[in-house]
N, CA, C and O atoms as a MOPAC input file, in Angstrom:
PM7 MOZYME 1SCF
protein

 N     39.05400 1   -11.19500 1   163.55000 1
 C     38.82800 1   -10.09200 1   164.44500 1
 C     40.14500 1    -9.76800 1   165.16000 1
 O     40.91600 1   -10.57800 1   165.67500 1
 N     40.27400 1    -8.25900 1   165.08800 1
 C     41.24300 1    -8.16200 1   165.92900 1
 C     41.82600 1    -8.41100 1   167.38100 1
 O     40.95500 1    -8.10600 1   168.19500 1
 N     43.13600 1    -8.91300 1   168.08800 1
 C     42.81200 1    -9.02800 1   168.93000 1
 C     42.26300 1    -8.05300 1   170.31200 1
 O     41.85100 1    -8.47300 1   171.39400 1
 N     42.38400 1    -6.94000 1   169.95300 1
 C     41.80500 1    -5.39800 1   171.32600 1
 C     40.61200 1    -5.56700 1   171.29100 1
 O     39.94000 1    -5.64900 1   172.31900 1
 N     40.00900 1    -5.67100 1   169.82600 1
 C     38.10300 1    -5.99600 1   169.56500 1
 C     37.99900 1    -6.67300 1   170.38400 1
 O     37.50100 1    -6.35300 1   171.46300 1
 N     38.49600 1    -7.94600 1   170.06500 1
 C     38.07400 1    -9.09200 1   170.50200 1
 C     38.07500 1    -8.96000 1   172.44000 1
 O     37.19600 1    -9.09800 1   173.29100 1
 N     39.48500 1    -8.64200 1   172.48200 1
 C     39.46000 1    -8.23900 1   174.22600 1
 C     38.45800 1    -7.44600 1   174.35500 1
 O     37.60000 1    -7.81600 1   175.15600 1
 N     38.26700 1    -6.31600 1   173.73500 1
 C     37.09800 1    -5.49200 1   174.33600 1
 C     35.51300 1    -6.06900 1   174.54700 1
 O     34.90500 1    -5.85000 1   175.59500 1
 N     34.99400 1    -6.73900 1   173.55600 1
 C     33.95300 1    -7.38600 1   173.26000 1
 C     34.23100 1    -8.29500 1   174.31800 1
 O     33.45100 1    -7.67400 1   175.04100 1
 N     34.65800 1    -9.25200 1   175.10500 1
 C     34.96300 1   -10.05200 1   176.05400 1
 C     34.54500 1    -9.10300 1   176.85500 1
 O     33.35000 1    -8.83400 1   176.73800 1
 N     35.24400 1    -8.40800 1   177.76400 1
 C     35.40300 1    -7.51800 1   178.80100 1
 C     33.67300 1    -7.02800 1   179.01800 1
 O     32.90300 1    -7.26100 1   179.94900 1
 N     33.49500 1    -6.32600 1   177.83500 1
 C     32.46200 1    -5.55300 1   178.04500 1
 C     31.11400 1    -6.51200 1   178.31000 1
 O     30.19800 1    -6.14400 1   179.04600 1
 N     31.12600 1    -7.84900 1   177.57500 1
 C     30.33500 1    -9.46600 1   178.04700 1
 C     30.05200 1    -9.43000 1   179.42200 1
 O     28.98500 1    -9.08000 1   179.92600 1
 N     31.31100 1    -9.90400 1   180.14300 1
 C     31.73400 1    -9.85700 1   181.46400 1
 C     31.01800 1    -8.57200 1   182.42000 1
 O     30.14900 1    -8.72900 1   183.27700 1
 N     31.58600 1    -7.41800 1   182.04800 1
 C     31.52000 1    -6.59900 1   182.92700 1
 C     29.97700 1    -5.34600 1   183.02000 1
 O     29.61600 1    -4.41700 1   183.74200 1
 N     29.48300 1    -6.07600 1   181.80400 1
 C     28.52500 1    -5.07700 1   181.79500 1
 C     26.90700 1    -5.95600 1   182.84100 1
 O     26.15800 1    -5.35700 1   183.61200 1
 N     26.84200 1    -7.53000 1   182.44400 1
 C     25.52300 1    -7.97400 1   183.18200 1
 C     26.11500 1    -8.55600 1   184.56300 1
 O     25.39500 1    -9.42700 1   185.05200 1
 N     27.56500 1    -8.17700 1   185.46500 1
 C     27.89000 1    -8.14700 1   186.51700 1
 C     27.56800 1    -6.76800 1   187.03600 1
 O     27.52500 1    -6.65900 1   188.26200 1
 N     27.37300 1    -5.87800 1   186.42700 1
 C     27.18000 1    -4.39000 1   186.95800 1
 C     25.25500 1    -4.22400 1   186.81000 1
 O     24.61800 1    -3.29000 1   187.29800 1
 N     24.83400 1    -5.04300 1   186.25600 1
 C     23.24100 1    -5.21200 1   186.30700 1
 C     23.19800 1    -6.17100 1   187.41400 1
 O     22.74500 1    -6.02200 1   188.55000 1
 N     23.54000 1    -6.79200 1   187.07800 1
 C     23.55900 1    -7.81000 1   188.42100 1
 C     23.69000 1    -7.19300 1   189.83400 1
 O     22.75600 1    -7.16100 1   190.63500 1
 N     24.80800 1    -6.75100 1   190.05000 1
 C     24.60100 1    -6.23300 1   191.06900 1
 C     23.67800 1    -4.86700 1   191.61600 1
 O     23.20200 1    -4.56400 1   192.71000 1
 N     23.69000 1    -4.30500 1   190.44100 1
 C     22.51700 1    -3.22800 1   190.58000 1
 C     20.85300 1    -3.49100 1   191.24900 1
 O     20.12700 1    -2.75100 1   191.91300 1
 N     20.69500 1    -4.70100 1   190.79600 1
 C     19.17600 1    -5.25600 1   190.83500 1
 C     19.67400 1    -5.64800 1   192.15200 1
 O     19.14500 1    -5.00800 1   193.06100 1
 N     20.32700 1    -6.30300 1   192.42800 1
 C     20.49200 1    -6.82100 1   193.88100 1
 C     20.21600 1    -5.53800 1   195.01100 1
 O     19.46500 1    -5.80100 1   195.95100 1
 N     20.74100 1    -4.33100 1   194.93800 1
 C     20.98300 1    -3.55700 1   195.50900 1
 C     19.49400 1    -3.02800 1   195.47700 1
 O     18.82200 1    -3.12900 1   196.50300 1
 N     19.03200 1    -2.54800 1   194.50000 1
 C     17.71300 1    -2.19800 1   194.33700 1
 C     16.71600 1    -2.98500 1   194.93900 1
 O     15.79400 1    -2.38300 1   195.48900 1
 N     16.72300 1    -4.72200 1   194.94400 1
 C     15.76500 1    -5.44700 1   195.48900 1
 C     15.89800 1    -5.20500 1   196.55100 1
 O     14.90400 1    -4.65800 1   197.03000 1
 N     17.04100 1    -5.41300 1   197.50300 1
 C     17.80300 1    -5.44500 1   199.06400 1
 C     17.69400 1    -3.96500 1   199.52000 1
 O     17.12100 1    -3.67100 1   200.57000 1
 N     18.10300 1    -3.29600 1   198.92800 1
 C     18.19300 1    -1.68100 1   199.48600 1
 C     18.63700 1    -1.62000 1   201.21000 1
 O     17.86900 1    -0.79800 1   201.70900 1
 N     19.20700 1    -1.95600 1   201.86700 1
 C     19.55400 1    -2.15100 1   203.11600 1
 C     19.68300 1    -0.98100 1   203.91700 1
 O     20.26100 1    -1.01900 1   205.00300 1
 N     19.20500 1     0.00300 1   203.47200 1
 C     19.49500 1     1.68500 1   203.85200 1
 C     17.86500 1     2.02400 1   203.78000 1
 O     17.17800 1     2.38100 1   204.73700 1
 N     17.46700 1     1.84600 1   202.56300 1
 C     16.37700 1     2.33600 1   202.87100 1
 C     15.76600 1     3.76200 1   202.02100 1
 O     14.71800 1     4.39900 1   201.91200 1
 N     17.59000 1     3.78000 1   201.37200 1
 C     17.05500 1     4.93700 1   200.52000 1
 C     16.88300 1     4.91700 1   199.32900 1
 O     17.40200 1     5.67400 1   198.50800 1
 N     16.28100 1     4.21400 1   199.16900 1
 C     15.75800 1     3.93600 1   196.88900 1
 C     14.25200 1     3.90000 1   197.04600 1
 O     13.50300 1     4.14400 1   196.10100 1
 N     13.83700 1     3.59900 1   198.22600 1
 C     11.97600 1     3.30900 1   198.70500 1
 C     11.93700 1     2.04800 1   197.29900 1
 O     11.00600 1     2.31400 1   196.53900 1
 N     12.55900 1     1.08800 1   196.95800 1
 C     11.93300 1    -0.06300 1   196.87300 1
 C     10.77700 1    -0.94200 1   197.86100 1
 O     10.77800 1    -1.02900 1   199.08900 1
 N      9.94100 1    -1.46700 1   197.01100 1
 C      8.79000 1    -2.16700 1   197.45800 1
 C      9.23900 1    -3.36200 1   199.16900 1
 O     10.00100 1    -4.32400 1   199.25700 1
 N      8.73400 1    -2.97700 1   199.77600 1
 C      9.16000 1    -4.48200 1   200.77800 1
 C      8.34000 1    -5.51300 1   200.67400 1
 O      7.12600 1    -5.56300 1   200.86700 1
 N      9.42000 1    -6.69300 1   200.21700 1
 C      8.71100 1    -7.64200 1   199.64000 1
 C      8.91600 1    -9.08000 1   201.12300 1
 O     10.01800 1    -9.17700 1   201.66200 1
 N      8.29200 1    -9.58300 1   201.36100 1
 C      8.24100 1   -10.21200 1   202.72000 1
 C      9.19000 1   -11.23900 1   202.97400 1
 O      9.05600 1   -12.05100 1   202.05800 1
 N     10.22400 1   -11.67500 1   203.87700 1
 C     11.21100 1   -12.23800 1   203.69100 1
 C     12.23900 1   -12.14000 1   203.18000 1
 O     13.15100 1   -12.95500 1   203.32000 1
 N     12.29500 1   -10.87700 1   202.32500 1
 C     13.27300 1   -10.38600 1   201.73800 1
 C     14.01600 1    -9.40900 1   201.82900 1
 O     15.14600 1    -9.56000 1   201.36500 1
 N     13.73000 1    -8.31000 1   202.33700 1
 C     13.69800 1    -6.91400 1   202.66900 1
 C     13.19000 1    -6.01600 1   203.42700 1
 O     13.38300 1    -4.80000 1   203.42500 1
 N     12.17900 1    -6.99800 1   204.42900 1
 C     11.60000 1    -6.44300 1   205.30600 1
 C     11.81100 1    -5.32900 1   206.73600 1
 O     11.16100 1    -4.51700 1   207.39500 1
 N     13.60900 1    -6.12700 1   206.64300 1
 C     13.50800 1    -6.10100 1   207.67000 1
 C     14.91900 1    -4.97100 1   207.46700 1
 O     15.89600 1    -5.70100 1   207.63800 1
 N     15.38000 1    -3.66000 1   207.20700 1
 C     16.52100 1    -2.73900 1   207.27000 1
 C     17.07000 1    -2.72100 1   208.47200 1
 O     16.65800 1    -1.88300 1   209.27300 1
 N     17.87300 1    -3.42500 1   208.76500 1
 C     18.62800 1    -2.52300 1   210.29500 1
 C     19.86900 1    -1.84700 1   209.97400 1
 O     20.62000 1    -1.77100 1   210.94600 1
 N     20.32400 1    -1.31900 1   208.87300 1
 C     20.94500 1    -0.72500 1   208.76000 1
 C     20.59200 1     0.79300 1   208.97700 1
 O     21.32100 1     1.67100 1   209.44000 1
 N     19.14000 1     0.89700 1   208.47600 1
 C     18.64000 1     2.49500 1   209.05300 1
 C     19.09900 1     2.81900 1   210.27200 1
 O     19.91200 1     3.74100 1   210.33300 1
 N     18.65700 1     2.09500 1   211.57900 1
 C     18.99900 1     2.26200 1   212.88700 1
 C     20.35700 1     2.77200 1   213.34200 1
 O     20.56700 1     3.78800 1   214.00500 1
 N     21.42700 1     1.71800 1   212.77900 1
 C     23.15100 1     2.41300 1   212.77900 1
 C     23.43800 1     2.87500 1   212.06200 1
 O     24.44500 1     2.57100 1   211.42200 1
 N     22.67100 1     3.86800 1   211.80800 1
 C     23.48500 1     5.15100 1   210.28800 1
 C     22.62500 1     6.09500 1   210.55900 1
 O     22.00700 1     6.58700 1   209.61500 1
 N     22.37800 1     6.57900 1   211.94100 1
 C     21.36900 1     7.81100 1   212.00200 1
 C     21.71200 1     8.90400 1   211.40300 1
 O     20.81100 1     9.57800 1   210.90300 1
 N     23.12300 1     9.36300 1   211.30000 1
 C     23.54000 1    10.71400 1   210.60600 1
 C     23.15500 1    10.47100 1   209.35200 1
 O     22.27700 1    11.19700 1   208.88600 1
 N     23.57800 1     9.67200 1   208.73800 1
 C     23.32400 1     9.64900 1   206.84800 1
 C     21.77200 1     9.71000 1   206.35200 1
 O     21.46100 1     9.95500 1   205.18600 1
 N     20.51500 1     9.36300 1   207.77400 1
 C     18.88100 1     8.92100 1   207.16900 1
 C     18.44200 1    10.40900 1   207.85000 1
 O     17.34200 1    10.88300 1   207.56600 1
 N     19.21700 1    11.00600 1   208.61800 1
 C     18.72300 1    12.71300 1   208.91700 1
 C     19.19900 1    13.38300 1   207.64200 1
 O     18.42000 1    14.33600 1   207.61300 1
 N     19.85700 1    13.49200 1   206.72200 1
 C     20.31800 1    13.97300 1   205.78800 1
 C     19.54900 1    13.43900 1   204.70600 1
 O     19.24000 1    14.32700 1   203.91100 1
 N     19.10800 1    12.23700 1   204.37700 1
 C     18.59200 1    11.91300 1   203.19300 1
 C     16.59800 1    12.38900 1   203.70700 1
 O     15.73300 1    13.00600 1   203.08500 1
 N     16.59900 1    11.71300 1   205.09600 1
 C     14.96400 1    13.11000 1   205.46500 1
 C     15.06900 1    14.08400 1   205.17000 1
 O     13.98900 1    14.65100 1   205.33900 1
 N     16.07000 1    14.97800 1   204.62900 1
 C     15.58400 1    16.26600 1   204.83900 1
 C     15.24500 1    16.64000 1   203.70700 1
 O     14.30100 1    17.41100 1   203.54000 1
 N     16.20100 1    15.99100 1   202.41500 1
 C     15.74800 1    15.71600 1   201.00400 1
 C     14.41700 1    14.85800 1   200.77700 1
 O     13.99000 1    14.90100 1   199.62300 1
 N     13.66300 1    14.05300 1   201.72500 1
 C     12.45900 1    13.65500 1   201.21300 1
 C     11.22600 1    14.66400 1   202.46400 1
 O     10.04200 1    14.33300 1   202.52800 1
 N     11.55600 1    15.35100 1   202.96600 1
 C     10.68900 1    16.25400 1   203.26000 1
 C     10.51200 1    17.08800 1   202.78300 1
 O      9.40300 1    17.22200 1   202.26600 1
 N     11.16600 1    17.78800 1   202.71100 1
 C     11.51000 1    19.55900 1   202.36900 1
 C     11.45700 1    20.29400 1   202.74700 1
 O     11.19400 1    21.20200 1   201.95900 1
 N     11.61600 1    20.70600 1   204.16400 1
 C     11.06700 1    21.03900 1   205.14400 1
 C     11.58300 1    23.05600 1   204.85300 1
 O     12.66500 1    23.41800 1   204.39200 1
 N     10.51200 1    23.93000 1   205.26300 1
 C     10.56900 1    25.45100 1   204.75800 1
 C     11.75200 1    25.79400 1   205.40600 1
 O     12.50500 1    26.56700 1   204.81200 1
 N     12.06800 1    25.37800 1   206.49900 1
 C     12.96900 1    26.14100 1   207.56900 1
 C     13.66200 1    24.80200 1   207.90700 1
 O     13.02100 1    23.75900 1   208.03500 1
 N     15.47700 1    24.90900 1   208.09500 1
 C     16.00000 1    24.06800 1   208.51500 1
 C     17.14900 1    24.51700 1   209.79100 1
 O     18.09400 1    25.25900 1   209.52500 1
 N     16.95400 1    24.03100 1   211.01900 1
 C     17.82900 1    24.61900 1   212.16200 1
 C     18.83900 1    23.93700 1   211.85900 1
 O     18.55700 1    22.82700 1   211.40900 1
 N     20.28200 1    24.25700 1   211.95900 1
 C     21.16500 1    23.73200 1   211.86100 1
 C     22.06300 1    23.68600 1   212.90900 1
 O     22.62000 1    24.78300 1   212.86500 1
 N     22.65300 1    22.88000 1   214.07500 1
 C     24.07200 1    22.91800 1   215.07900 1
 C     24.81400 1    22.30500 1   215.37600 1
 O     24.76500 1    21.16100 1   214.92400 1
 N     25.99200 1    22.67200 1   216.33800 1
 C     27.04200 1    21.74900 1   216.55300 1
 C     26.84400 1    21.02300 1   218.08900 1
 O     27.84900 1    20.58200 1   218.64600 1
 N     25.95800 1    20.95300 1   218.52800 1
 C     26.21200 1    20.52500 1   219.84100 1
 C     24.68300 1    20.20900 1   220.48000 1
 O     24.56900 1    19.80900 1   221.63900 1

């Protein structure tokens, strides 16, 4: 086998069930709040990241409402 195959086939070993890996983690944990994964008890119950990120969970509400009319301001 050549050796680039061979590097590539390595690499892609490595780098592809570290990127599942961490995916599932993220998905189980969800620490935001925005994937609506299941809360599973002891595990995820508990987000406090919602609380200190109020700008980013008014923006992702407005995409899970839909609300007809949206007021928008600066002050």
């Amino acid at each position: 086998m050549k050796k680039h195959r061979r590097f590539n086939m390595t690499f892609m070993a490595v780098t592809l069930p570290s990127l599942v890996t961490v995916g599932l983690f993220n998905l189980a944990i969800d620490p935001y709040g925005v994937i609506d994964s299941p809360e599973i008890s002891g595990l995820n119950e508990l987000r406090t990241q919602k609380f200190h990120n109020v700008r980013l969970f008014k923006a992702i509400d407005v995409t899970r409402v839909e609300p007809k009319t949206l007021l928008l301001g600066s002050s």
